[in-house]
N, C-alpha and C positions, 0 to 999 in steps of 0.2 A: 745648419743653414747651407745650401747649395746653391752658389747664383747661376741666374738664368737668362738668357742673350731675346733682345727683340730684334728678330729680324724679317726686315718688308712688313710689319703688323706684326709676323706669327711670332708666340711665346717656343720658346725654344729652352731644351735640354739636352745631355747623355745619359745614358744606360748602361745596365750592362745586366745582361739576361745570361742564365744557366741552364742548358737545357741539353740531359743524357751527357752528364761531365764536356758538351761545347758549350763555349762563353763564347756568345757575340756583344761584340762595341758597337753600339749606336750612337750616333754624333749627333746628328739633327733629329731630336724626336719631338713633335709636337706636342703639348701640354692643350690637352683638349677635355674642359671640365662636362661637352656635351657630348661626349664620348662615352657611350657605355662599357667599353672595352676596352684593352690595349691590345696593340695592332703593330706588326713588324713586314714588314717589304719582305714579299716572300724572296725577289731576287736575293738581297741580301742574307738572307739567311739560307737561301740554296751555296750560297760562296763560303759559307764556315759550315758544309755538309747537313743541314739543315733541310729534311724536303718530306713532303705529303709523305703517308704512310697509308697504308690499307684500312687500319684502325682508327683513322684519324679524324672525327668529327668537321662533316663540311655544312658549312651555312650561308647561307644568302642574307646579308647585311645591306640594312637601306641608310642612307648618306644623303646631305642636300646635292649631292651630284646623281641620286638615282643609286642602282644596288650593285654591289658584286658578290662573288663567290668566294669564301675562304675556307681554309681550314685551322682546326682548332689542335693546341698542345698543352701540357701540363708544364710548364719552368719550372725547375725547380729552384731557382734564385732570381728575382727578379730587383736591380741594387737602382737605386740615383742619389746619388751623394752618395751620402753615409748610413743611406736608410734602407734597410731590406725586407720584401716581402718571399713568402716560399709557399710552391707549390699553388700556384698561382694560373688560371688559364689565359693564353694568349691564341690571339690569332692572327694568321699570314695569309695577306692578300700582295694582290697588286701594287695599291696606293699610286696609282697614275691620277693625279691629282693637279698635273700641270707646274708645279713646283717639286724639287728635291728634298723629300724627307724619308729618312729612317725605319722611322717609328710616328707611332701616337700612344702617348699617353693618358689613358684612360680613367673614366670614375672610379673603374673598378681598384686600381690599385692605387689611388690619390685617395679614398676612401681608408684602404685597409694599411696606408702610409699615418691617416691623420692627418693627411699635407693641409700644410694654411700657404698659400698663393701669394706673396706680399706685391702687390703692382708697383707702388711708389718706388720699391728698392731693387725690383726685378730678383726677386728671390721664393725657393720653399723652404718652410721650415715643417718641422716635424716635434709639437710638442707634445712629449712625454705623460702628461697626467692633463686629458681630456675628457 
């Protein structure tokens, strides 16, 4: 189980992403089940040497704020709590969203976690035999 902070409304987490042996820390990632994707502030990941690449898959993603441009990487460790996905695609945008976050976490890897959401206790859990 990994608890998780409500802050101003938003459901909030950390992380921690592996990507070409850098790990970056993410402190404020949003837990967003209408999220098809998971999503990293490309700033922040330009600061632990993280940046577009020639090879790099770019997409135009639409949001209730309209679209932007990202591009796309292969993690190979993507952790929150105790729970690890690998080889896993993420993508880095902007996220100028008016408030400070990190990240967002996505269906895609709340899915392939098996996370269960608990609201009451403000927690994920991750059960074993689903």
């Amino acid at each position: 189980m990994k608890q998780l902070i409500l802050d101003r409304g938003l459901l909030l987490t950390d992380m921690e992403v592996e990507i070409k042996g850098k790990v970056l820390t993410l402190n404020r990632v949003l837990i967003d089940t209408g999220s098809a994707t998971t999503m990293i502030s490309s700033d922040l990941a330009a600061s632990f040497g993280i940046l577009a690449e020639p090879n790099d898959p770019i997409y135009r993603i639409y949001g209730v704020g309209g679209f932007e441009f990202v591009f796309s990487k292969i993690a190979d460790t993507l952790k929150v709590g105790d729970q690890r996905v690998h080889h896993i695609p993420i993508e880095f945008g902007d996220m100028d969203y008016g408030f400070s976050l990190d990240g967002i976490l996505g269906i895609n890897v709340l899915k392939q976690m098996n996370a269960v959401i608990n609201i009451n206790n403000l927690s994920i859990q991750y059960p074993q035999n689903r």
